[in-house]
N, C-alpha and C positions, 0 to 999 in steps of 0.2 A: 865365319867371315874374318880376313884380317883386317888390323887398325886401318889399313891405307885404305882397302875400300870400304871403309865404314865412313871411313874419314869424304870418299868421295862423293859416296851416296849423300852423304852430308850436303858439303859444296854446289852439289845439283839441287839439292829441295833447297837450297836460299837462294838459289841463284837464279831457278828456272821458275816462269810466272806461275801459277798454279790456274786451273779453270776458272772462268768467269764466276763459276759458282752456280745459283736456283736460276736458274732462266724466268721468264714475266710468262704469267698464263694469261695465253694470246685470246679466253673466253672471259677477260676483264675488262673493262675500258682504261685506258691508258691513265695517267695519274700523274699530276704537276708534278715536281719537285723544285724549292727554290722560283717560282717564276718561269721557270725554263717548260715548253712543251714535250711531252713524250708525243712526237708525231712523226711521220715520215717528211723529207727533205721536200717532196714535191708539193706534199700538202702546205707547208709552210710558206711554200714561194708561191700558189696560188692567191695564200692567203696575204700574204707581202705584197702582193700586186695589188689584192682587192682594196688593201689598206695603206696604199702607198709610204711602204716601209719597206725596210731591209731585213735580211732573213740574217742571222744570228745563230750559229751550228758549235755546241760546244761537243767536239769528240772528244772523248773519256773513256776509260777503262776500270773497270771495278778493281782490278789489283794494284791500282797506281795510286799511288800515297799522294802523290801534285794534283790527281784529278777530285783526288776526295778534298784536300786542300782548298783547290776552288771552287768544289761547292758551298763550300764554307761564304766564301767570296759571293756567290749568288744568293746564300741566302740575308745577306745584308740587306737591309729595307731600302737604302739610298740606292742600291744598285738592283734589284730588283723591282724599286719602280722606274729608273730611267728604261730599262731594258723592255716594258712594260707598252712605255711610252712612244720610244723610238723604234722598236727593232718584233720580229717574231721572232722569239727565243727558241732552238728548241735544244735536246741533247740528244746527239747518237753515242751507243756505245759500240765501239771499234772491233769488238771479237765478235757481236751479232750484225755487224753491217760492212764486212769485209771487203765487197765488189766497190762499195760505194766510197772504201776510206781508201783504196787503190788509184781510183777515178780521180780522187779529189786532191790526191797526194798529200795525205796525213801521212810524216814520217816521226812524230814522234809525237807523247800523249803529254797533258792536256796540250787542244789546238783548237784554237779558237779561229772562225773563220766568218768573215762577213762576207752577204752576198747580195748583189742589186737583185731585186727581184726581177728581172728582166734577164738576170743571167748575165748580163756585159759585161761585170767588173767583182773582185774579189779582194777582200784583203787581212791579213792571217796575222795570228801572234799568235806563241809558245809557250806554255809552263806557267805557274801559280801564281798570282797578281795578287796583291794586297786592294781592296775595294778603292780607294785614290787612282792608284794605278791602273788599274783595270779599265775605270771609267774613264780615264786619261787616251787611255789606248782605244776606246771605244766608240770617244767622242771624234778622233783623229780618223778611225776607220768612215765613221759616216761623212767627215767634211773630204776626203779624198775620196771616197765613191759619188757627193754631191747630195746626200743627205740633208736633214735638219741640223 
């Protein structure tokens, strides 16, 4: 092989995402992380409505250095009990839920997005939050949806 394409094959493994990696065995039951549910969107917003809360969607990717970043951010105690209190947290990750981050127009990872549980209204922020910030953002998402 010459240098150039060694050089290029190179260029492509740093460049290009690599696989999600182990996939979840679907003969488990789901498993918190941080506060956040592993559940699907509708069950959350069932459960939003029954709890008169807003649904909480953080899409994430396993190869994203910002999304591992804020889970950082979620596992803070002050920010995982607000999020506890106000909101159903859950996480999708975006390479296993592909139809659903098209739908919802996630164009770029981490994407945080709140939702009425009634579905009428949304409202979204992007990339890594320091736990200040985050709740900043989060407390702002629920007084403009009409939240607590």
């Amino acid at each position: 092989m010459k240098p150039t394409q060694a050089m290029f094959f190179l260029f492509l493994g740093v460049w290009i995402p690599q696989s999600p990696g182990k996939q979840p065995d679907p003969t488990k039951p789901p498993t918190a992380t941080s506060g956040l549910r592993d559940t699907t969107l509708m069950d959350a917003m069932k459960r939003a409505r029954k709890e008169k809360e807003v649904v909480m969607v953080s899409f994430q990717a396993d190869w994203c250095v910002y999304s591992k970043m804020l889970e950082k951010t979620f596992q803070e105690k002050k920010v995982e009990r607000w999020l506890k209190k106000h909101t159903v947290a859950i996480k999708i990750n975006i390479d296993q839920k592909k139809a659903l981050v098209q739908k919802v127009r996630v164009n770029a990872v981490p994407c945080i997005v709140f939702i009425k549980s009634d579905g009428s209204g949304t409202f979204r922020f992007y990339g890594h939050h320091s736990p200040t910030d985050f709740l900043a953002k989060s407390k702002k998402a629920l007084k403009t949806l009409g939240g607590p």
